[in-house]
N, C-alpha and C positions, 0 to 999 in steps of 0.2 A: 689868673687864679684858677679859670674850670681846667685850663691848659694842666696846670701843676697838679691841680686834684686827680684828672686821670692818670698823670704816670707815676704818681704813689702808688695810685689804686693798681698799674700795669705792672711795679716794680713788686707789690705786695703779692698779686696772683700767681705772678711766676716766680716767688721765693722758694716757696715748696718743692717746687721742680729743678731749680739751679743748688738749692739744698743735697734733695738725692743724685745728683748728675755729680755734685763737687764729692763728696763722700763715697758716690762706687765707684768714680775715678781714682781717686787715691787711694781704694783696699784693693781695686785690680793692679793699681801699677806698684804698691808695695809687694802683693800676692805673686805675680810674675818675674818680679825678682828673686824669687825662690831662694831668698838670704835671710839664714837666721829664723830666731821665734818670732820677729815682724811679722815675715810671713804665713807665720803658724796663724797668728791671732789675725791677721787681713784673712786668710780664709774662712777662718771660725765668724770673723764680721758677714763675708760675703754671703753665708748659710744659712745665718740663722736675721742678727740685727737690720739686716743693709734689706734683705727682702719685708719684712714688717714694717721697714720704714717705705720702703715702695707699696706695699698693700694698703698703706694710711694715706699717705701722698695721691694714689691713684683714685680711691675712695673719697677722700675727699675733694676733689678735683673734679667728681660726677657727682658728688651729692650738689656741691657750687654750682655747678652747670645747671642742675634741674633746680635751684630753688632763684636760679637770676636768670632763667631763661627767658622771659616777657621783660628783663628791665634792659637787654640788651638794643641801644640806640645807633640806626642806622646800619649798614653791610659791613664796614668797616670792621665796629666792633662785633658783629655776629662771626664775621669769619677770625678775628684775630681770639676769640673763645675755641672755637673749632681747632685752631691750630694747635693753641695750647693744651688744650684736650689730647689731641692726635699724640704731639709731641709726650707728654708727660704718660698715657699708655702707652706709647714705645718704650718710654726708659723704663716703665715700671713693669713691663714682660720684661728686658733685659737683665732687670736684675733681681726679678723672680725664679731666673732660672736656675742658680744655684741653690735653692730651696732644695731643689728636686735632688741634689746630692743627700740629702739626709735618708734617702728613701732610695740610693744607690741608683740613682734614673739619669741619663743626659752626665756621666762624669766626667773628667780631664782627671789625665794625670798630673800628681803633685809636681809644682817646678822643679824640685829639687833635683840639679842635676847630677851623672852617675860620679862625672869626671871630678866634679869642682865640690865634690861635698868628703869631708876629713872628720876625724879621721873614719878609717874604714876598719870592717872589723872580720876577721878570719875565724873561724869557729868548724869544731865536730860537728856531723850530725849527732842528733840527740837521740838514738838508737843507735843499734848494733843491727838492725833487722834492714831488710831491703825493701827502701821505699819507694815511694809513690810522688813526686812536685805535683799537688794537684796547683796549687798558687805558687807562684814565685816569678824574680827575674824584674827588670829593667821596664819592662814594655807593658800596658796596661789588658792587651790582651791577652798574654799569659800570669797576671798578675792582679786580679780583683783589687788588692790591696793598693795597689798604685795611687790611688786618688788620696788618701789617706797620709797626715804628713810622719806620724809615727811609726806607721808602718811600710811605706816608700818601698823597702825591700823588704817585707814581711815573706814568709812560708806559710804554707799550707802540708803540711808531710803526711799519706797516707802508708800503713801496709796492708796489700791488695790481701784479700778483695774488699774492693771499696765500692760507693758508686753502687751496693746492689738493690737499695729500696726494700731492705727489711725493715720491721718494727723491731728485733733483737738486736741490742749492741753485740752480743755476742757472735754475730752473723759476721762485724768488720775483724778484718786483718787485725787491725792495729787496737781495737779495744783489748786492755790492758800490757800490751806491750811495754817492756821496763825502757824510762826514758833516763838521759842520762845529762848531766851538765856540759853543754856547747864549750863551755869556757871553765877558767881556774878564775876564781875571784870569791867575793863576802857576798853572802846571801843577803840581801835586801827585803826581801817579800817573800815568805813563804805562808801560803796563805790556800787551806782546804777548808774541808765541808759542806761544798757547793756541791749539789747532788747530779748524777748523769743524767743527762734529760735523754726521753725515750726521741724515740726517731719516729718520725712522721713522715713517711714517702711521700713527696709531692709538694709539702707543705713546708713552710718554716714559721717558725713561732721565735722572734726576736726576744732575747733575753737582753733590756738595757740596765738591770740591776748588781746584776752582776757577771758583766760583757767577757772574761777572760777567766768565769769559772774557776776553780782552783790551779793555780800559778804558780811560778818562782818566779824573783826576778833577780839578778847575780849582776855585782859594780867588777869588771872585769879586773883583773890586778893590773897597775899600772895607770889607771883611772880614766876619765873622759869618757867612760862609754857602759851603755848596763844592756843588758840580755835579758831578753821575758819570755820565758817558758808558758804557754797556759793550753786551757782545757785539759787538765787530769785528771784523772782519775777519783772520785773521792775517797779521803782515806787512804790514798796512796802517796802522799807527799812526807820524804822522810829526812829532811832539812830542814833545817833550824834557821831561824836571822840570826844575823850577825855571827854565823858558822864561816868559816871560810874553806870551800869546795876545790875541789881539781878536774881539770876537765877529766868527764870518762866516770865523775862519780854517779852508782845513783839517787837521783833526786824524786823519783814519781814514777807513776806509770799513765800511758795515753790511755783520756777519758772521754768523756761526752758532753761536759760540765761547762756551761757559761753559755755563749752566744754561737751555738754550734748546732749545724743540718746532719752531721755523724762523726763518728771519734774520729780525730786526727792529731796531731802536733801542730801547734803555732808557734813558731820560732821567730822575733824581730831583736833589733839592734838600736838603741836610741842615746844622745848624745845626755838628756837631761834624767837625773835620779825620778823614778816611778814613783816612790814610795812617795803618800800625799800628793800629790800632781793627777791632775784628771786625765784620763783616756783620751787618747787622739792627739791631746796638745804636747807634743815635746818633737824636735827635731829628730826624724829617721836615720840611720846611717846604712851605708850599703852593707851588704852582709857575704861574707865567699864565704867557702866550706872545706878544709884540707883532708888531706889524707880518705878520699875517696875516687871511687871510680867513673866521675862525670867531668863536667863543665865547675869549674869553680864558684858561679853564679847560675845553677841550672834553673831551667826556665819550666814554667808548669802548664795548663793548659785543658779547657774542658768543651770536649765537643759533642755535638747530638748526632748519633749514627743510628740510625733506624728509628728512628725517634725517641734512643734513649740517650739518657748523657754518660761520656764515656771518656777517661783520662789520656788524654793524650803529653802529659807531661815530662819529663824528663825519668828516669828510674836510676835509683842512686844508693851503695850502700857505703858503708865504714870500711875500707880495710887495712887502717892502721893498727897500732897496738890495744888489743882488748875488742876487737871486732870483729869475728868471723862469716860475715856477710850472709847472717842465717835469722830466719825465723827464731828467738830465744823464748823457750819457757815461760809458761804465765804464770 
């Protein structure tokens, strides 16, 4: 009987811990199959749920420790406490460390891979002017966005000068530059009033209320795939929902507006309609660019040279019809 009583009591201690071991096993091995919104919501678990469940799990685990530490009988059970202990803060740093993704610390790139993800989507740049990839591309070092499943193949589009640690928006290239529809399709989201936030050299000041600032976002014609335009300009968004666009029209001009360190274009591709659906969660698709003068996929890039930081990215402009690879009038 005292036989049976302890391995309840043995099978009860280590619940907790066979709990979060079963649980961040199965959102890693869904997560890394990088298929589908499974894997959207296995990472969203991995961030946010799966680590709260390790900070309880471990918390509790030491609070047990310290309040049964004199009722532990014999070496036996002193060291199989120890273990479990040991054991259960191993798991619970391991799967604390995707916390630190919310705070863009320790990332991996999303699984999603370039080859095996459909469809794909071919798009204008969204000026006429000659830009800048500060973000973009395949690879997470020339791509901040990478870890991120929505925006997988996200852009970051400057025109120079950028990068200079003014307080004036007026100081970037690209503040108010006319931006124009990537693609032909029905306007989804067009959505201003979101004001330019001033720039802060040095500093960033996270906007999570409203992350994509004044936007569009365009259901491509032919369907499966939508287009999100954001940080514009306020007051410069001059489409309608439910309008139906041509690529080359324009739709805004670059701003400073939303979740943003100085004006630029945000350009992504995603397979699930925006409209009502929260940020972050919906399938990325890879994104090319025609009728220009680069890399179909150019790759962006930001490096410290003298100890300032300085674009090393791709430089790309329009030269198909209606783009004269020029700085255009504000």
């Amino acid at each position: 009987m005292r036989q049976r009583t302890w391995s309840l009591r043995t099978v009860a201690a280590y619940a907790p811990l066979a709990v979060l071991v079963t649980t961040a096993v199965a959102a890693w091995t869904v997560f890394l199959r990088g298929r589908g919104l499974s894997s959207v919501y296995a990472w969203g678990s991995l961030a946010f749920p799966i680590p709260l469940l390790a900070f309880l799990v471990v918390a509790g685990t030491i609070i047990a420790r310290i309040v049964t530490r004199k009722k532990a009988r014999g070496p036996d059970q002193r060291l199989g406490r120890r273990v479990r202990l040991a054991a259960t803060v191993a798991a619970g740093a391991f799967c604390l460390w995707p916390a630190l993704w919310n705070v863009n610390l320790a990332v991996i790139r999303f699984p999603f891979a370039l080859d095996d993800t459909h469809p794909t989507v071919t798009a204008r740049l969204p000026t006429n002017a000659t830009m800048r990839v500060i973000w973009g591309g395949d690879q997470l070092a020339q791509n901040h966005h990478a870890p991120t499943p929505d925006q997988r193949w996200a852009y970051d589009l400057v025109v120079e000068p950028a990068l200079v640690r003014s307080e004036r928006l007026e100081d970037y290239g690209c503040f108010g530059v006319p931006v124009v529809a990537p693609v032909s399709g029905v306007v989804r989201i067009a959505h201003d009033g979101e004001p330019d936030r001033a720039v802060t050299p040095g500093r960033h000041e996270a906007n999570y209320t409203a992350p994509l600032g004044n936007h569009v976002a365009i259901a491509l014609d032919g369907g499966g795939a939508y287009m999100l335009v954001a940080h514009l300009k306020q007051g410069s968004v001059v489409v309608q929902e439910g309008e139906h666009v041509s690529e080359g029209t324009p739709i805004g001009a670059c701003g400073n507006s939303g979740n943003t360190s100085e004006p630029h274009v945000h350009i992504h591709a995603q397979r699930q309609d925006p409209l009502g659906r929260p940020l972050n969660f919906s399938e990325g698709l890879p994104l090319f660019f025609h009728h220009h003068d680069g890399a179909a996929m150019p790759t962006g890039g930001v490096a410290i040279v003298d100890g300032k930081r300085s674009a090393t990215g791709a430089i790309v402009r329009h030269v198909g019809p209606g783009g004269q690879a020029r700085h255009p009038a504000r």
